[in-house]
N, CA, C and O atoms as a MOPAC input file, in Angstrom:
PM7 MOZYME 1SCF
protein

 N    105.78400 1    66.46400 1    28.03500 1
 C    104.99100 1    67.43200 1    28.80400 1
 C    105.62100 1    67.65000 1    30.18000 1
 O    105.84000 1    66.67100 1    30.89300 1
 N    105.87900 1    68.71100 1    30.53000 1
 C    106.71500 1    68.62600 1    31.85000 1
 C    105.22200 1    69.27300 1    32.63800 1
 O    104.28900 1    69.98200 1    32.25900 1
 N    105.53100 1    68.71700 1    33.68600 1
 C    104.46800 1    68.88000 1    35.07900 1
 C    104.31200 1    70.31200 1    35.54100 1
 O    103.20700 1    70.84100 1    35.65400 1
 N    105.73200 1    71.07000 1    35.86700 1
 C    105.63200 1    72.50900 1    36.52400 1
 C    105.10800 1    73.37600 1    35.10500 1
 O    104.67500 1    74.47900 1    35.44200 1
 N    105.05600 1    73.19300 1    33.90600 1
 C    104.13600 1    74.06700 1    33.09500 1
 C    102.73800 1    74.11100 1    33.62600 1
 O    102.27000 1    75.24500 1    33.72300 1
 N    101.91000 1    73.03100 1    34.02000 1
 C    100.70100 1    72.83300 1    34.74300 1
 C    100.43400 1    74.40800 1    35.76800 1
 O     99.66200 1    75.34000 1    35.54300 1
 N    101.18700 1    74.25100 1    36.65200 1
 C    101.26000 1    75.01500 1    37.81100 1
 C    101.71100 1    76.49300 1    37.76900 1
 O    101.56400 1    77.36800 1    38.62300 1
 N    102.32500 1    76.54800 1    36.49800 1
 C    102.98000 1    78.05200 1    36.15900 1
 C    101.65500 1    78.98900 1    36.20300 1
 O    100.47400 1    78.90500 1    35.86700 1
 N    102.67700 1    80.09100 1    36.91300 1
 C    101.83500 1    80.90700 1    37.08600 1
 C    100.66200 1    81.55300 1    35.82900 1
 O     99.59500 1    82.13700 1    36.02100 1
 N    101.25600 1    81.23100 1    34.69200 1
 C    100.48800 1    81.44600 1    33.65300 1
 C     99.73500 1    80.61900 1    32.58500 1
 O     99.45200 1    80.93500 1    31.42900 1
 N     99.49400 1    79.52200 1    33.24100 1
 C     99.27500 1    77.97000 1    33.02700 1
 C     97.37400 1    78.68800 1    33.12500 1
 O     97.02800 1    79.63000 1    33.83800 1
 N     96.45200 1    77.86900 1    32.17400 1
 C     95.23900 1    77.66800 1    32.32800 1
 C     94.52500 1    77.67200 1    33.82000 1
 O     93.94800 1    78.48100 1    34.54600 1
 N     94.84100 1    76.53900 1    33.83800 1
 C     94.76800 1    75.83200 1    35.46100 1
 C     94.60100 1    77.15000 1    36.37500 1
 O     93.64400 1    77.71000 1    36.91300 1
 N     96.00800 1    77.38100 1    36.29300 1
 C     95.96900 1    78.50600 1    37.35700 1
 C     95.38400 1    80.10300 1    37.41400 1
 O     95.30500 1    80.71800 1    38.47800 1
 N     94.99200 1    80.66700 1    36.12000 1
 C     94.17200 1    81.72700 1    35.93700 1
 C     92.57800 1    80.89200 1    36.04500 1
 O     91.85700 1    81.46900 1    36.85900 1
 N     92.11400 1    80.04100 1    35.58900 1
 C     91.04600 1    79.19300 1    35.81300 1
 C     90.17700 1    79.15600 1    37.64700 1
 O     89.05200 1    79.27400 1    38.13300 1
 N     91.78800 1    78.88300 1    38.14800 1
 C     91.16600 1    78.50500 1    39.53700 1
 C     91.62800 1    79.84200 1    40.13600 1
 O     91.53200 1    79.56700 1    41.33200 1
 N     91.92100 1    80.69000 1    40.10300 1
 C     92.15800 1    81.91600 1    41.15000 1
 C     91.91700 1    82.18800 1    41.95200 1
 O     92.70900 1    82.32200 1    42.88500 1
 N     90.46600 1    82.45500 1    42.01900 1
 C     89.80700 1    82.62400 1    43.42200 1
 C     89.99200 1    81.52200 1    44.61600 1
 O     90.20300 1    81.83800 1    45.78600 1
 N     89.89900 1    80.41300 1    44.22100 1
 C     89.66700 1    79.03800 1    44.67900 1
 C     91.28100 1    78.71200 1    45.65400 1
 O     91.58100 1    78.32900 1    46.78400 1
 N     92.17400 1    79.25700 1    44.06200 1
 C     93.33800 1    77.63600 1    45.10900 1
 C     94.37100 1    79.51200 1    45.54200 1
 O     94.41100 1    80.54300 1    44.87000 1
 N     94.91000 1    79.23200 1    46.66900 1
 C     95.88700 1    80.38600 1    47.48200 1
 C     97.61900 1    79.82100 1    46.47900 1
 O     97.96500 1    78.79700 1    45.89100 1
 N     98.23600 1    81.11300 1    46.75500 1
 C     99.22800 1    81.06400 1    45.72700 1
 C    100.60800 1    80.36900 1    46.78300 1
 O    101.77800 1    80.63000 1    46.50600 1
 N    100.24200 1    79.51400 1    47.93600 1
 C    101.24300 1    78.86100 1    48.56000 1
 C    101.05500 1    77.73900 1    47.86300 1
 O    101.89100 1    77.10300 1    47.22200 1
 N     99.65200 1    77.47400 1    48.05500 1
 C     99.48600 1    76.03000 1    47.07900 1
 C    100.28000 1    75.73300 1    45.91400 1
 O    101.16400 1    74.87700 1    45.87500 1
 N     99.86400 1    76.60500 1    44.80900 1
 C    100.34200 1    76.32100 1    43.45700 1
 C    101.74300 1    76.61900 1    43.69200 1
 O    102.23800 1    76.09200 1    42.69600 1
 N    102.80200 1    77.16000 1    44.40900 1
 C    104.36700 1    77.06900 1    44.94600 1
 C    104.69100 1    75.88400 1    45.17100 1
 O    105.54100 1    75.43800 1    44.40100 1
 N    104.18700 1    74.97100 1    46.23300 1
 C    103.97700 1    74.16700 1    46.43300 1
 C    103.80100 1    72.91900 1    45.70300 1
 O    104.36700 1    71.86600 1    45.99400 1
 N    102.76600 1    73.13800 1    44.47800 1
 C    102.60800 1    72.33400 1    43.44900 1
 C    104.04000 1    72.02200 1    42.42500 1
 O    104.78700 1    71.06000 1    42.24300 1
 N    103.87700 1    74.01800 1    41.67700 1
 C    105.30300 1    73.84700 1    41.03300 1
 C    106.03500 1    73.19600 1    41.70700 1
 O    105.94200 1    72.09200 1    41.16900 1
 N    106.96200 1    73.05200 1    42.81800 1
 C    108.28200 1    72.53200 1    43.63200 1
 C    107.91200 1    71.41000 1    43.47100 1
 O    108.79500 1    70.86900 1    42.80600 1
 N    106.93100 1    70.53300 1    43.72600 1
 C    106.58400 1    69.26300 1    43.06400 1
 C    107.08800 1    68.64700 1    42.01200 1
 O    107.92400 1    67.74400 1    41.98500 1
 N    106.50600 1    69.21300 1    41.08900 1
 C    106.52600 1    68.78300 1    40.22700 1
 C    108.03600 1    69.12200 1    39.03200 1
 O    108.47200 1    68.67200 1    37.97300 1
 N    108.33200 1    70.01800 1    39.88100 1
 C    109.70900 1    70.24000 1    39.11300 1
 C    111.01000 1    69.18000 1    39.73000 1
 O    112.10800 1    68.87600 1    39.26400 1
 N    110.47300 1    68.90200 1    40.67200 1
 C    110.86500 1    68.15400 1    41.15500 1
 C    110.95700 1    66.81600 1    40.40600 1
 O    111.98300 1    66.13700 1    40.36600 1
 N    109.82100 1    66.50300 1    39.82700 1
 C    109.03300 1    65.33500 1    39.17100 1
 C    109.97400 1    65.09900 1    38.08200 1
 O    110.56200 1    64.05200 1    37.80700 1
 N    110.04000 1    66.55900 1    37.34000 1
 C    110.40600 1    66.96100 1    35.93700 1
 C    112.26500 1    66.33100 1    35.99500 1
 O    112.91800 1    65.95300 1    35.02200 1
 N    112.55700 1    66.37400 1    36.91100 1
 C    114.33200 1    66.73200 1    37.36900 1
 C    114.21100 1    64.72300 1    37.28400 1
 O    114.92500 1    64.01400 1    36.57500 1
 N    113.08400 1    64.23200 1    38.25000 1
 C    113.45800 1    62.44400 1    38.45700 1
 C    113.56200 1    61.89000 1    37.31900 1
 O    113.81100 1    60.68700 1    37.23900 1

């Protein structure tokens, strides 16, 4: 399971929370976690 699928822009999660989370965040998240994906 890689992490930045979570955060993709077309990921559950992220049509789910829309209103809620700002789209620096979930940038933010992805770079994380792709990050994660790469360690």
């Amino acid at each position: 399971m890689k992490y930045s699928k979570l955060f993709n822009k077309n990921s559950k999660l992220y049509l789910n929370s829309r209103p809620s989370y700002p789209d620096e965040l979930y940038n933010h998240l992805n770079s994380i976690c792709k990050n994660k994906d790469l360690a």
